[in-house]
N, C-alpha and C positions, 0 to 999 in steps of 0.2 A: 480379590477382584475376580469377577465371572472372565473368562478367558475361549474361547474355542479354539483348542489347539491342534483342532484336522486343519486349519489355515493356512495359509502360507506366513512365513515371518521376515521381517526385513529389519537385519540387526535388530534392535529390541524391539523392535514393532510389529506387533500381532496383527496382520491384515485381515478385512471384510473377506467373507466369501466371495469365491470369483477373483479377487483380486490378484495378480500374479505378481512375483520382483520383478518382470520386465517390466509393468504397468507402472509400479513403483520408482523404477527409474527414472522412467520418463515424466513422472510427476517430481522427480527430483531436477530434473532438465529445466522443465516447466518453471520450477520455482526461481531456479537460477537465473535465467534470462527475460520472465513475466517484469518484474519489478525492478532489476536494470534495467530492462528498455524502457523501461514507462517510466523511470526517473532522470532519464538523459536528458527530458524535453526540460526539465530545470538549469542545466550548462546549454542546451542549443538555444533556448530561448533567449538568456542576455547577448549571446553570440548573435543572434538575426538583428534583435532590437540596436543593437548599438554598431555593430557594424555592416551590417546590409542594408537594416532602414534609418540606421541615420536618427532614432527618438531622441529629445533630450533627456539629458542626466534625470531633471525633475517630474518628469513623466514614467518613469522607466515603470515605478511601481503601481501605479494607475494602470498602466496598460498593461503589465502581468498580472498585475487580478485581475481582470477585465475577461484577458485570454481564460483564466484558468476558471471565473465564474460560467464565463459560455462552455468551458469544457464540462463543467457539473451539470451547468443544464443539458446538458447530451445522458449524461450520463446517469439524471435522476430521471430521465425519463425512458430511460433503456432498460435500469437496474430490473425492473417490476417484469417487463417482458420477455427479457433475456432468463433470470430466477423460474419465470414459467416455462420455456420455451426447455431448457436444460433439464424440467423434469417431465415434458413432450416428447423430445427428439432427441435429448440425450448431448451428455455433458464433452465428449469431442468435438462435433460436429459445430458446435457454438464457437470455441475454444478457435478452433482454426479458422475459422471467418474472423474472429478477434485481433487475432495475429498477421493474417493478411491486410485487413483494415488499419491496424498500425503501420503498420511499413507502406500503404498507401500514404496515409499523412504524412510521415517521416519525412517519404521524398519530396513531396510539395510542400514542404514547412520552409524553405530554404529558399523558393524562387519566389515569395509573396513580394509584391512589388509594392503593397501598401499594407498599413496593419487591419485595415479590413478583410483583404485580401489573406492575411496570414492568419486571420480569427477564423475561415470558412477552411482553414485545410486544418487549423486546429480539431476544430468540430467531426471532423474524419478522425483523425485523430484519437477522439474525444469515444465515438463509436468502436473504438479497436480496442482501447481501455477497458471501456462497460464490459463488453463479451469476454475479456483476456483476461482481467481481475478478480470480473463473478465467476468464471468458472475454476479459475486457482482455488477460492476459500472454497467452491462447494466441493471441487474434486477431494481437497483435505477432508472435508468433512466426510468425505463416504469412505476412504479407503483404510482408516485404522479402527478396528474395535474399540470399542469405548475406556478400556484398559486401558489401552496404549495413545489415547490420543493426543495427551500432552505431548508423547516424546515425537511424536508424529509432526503438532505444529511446532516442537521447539528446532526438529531437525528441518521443516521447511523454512521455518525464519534464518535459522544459517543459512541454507543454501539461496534465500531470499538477500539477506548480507551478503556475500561472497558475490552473488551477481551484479549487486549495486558498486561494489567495491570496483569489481574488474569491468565495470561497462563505464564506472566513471571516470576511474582510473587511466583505462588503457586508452578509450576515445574521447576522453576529454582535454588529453593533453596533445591528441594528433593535430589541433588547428594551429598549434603553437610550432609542434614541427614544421606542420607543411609551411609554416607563413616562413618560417628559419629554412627553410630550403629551397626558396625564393617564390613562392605560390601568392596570390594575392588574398588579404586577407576573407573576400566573400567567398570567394574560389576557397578556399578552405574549407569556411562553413560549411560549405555546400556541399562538398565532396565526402565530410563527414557525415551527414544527415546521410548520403545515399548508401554510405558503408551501414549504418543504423537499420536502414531498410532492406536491404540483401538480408543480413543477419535475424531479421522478422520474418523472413521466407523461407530461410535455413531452418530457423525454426518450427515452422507450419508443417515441412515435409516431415520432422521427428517427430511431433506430435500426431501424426497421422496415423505414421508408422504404429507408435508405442500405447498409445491412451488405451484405457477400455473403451469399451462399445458398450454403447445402451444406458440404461439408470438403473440406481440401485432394486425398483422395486418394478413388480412384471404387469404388463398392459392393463390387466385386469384389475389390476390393484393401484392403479394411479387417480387421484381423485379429479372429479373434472376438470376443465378449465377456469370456470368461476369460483371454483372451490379454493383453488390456489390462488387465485386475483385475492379473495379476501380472506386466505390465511396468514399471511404474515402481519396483518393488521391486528386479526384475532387474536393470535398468539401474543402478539405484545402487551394485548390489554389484558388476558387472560393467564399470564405468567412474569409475574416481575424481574424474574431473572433475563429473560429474553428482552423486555422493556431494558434492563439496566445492562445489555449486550447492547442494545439498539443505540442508547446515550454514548455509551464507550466510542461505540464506533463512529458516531458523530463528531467528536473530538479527536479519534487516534487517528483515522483516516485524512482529518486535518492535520494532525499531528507532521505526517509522512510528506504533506504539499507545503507546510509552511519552509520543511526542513531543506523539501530539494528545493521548491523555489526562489525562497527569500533568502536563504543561508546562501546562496549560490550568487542573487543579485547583489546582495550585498558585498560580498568580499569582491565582488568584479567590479561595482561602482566605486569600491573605495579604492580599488587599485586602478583603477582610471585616475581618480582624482589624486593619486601619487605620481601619475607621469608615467603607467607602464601602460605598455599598447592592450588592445584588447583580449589578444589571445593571450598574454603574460598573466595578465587578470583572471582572464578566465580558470587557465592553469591552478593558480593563486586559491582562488575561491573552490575550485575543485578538490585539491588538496585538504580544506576545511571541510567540506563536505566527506572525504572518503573519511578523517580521521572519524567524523560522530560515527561512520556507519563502518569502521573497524573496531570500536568500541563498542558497537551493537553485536557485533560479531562473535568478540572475545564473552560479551556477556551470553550469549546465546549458550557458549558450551555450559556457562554456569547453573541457569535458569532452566535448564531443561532437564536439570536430575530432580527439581522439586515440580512441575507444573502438576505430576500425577499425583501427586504424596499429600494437597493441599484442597481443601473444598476450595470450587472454583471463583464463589463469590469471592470471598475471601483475599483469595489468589491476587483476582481483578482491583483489589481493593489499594495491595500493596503496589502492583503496576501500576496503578495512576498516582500514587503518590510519587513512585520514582518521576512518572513525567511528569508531573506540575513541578516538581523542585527542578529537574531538568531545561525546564522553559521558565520559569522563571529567573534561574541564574543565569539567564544570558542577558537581562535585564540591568548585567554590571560590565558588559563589555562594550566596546566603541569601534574595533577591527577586529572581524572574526576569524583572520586569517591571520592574527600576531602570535606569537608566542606564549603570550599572556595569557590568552581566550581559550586556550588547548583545554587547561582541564574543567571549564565552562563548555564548550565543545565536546568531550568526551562524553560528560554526565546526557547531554542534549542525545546523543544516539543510543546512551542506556535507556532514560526515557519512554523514546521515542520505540524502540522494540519493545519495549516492554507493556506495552497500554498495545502494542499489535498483539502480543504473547496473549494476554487477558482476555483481551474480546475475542479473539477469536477459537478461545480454548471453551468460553464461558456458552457461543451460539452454537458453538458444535456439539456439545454435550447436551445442548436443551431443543433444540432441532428435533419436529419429528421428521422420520424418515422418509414416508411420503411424500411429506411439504417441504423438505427440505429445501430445495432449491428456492423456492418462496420465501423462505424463511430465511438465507440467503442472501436472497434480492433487497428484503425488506431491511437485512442487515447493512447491505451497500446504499439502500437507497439514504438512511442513516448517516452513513458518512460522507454520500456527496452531498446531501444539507449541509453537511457541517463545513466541508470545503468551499461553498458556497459562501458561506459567511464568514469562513479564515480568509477566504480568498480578496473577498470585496473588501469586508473591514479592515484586514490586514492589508490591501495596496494603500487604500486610503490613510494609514496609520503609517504606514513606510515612506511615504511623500510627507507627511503632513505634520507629524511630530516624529519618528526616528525608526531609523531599523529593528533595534533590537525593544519600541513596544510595541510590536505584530506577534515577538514571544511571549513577552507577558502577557499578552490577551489570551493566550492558547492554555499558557501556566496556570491562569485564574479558572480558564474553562474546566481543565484539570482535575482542581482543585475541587469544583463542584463536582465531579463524578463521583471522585475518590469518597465526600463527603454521602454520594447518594449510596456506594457501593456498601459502607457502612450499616447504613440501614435497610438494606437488602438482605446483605448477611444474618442481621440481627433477627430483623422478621420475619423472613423467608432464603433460608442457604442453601435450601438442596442439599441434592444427595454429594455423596463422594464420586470421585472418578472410580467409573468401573462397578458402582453397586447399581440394582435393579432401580428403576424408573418408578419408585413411591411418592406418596407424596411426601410434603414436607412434615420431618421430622427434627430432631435435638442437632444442633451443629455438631459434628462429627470431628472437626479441628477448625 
């Protein structure tokens, strides 16, 4: 593999020019707290719905897809802007509007007095998302040489685990505290949602501090503005591998809203309907949640000594297999917070990393560098369609016939990538990590 080793290196990671280990740090920061905080709103949410507003049991899941389809519409219509804007004005400066826009929602997520009312602070929300998650995958994508880029997203998806573990972990179970140390239980909720939002600000001033400045490629060399509106379009039709990073992410990215949202409603409706109060529940169903996403974790150290060593299509092919068999065996569980459901639960957060490993090892490496950000956007706009339709079809499947087939519906989508990934491979694989940008030639492994 081609290498430039006047670079800077971080641990096994060969950085872009320009890029420095402080930069790299702070892109390790970034990963840590981007996708914790954006997956809390899966424990605050059953926390507001059931006990600040009061929904009933049989509603719960209608109106958490509801919230989370309006949260896609924000954010399929952000994806495209934001992607161009980040290769205009550069990948910080987006980034930290993102993170301040979270933590705006955060705080008014908790005092919505109707669920309308709490669908319009979602939507804030919703905008902090778009700019805070498009510019995580593109910053990955600029800052490791092409060599190194596997180990690059295998070490962010750890520290992407690690965040989610300890954001669920530590503040999901503080409503249970405060409610045991005699707090009332809205008063709780609420008190946690504004600790969420401090935490979104703390992080705006690190990012400030640490990110690079500017885009990877120089003024003169940046392609218009319409040029980039209709390159991520181009690109898909003009390169299948991109096309079959575009599907992935349509499914993985639902992948990550079925896991925080419904794994989460679930174990809290079912421990409602055991007699525990809601913050006991909530606790309950958190714990099922951290177990998939420390099993993502523990996988990550695995997954990340091969993501380089493997033609990408290839790669992508074996990660969606793990998730469809992941979402699909939950299709044998009935309480996903028992005993029983654990190594059902375990495979779910293998999965569920593993279909994030793929896509976004497979758009990075096919990404031109120019369009990158484009290319990018086009890749999130991809997966908030597909949240879109996890999200609706799945409330209505979780109301209407059961919790656990909102997974199989995702297991079957899966299945169809894993199936298209196949015949990607076959007829068009690309190169290996790290060889020169030819065209397609012999599958290489």
């Amino acid at each position: 593999m081609s290498v430039d080793t006047n670079c800077n290196k971080f641990g096994p990671v060969w950085l872009s020019p320009g890029v420095s280990k402080g930069n790299t740090w702070t892109l390790m920061y970034a990963a840590f707290f981007t996708i914790g905080l954006l997956t809390f709103i899966g424990i605050g949410t059953p926390y507001v719905l059931i006990e600040i507003l009061k929904v009933p049991a049989g509603d719960q899941g209608t109106v958490t897809g509801n919230l989370v389809f309006w949260t896609e519409i924000v954010t399929l219509i952000l994806f495209g802007p934001v992607g161009i804007a980040a290769d205009r004005i550069g990948r910080k400066s987006v980034y930290l509007f993102g993170f301040l826009t979270m933590g705006l929602g955060y705080a008014l997520y908790p005092t919505a007095d109707t669920v309308l009312e709490l669908t319009l602070y979602r939507i804030i929300y919703a905008i902090g998302i778009a700019t805070s998650t498009g510019m995580l995958a593109t910053i990955v994508t600029d800052y490791p040489q092409e060599a190194s880029r596997g180990k690059l997203v295998g070490i962010v998806g750890a520290m992407n685990g690690l965040g989610v573990v300890f954001i669920n972990r530590v503040f999901g179970s503080l409503p249970d505290r405060f409610v045991s140390g005699g707090m009332d239980g809205a008063d709780a909720g609420e008190l946690v949602h504004w600790l969420i939002a401090g935490l979104c600000v703390l992080s705006t001033i690190v990012l400030w501090i640490g990110l690079k400045e500017g885009t990877p490629v120089h003024d003169e060399a940046k392609p218009p503005i319409k040029d980039l509106a209709i390159s991520a379009v181009k690109q898909g039709f003009g390169n299948p591998r991109i096309a079959l990073s575009y599907g992935a992410a349509f499914i993985a990215r639902g992948d990550l809203v079925i896991l925080g949202t419904f794994l989460t409603l679930w174990g809290t409706s079912v421990g409602v309907e055991q007699g525990l109060t809601t913050a006991d529940a909530t606790r309950k169903s958190t714990l099922a949640f951290v177990a998939a996403q420390s099993a993502a974790l523990l996988w990550t150290i695995i997954i990340v000594f091969f993501i380089d060593r493997f033609n990408r299509t290839g790669f992508l092919a074996f990660c969606m297999l793990l998730a469809a068999l992941g979402y699909l065996g939950m299709g044998f569980v009935t309480d996903p917070t028992s005993e029983s459901a654990l190594p059902f639960v375990i495979l779910l957060g293998i999965g569920q990393i593993s279909a994030f490993f793929g896509s976004q090892a497979l758009v990075g490496q096919e990404a031109p560098v120019a369009e990158r950000g484009a290319v990018i956007g086009g890749f999130n706009i991809s997966g908030a369609i597909g949240i879109l339709f996890c999200s609706v079809i799945g409330g209505w499947l979780f109301d209407e016939v059961s919790p656990s087939s909102v997974f199989v519906m995702v297991g079957s989508i899966n299945s169809l990538i894993f199936l298209f990934a196949l015949i990607v491979r076959w007829k068009s694989p690309g190169r290996m990590p790290g060889d020169p940008d030819t065209a397609d030639g012999p599958a290489l492994a």
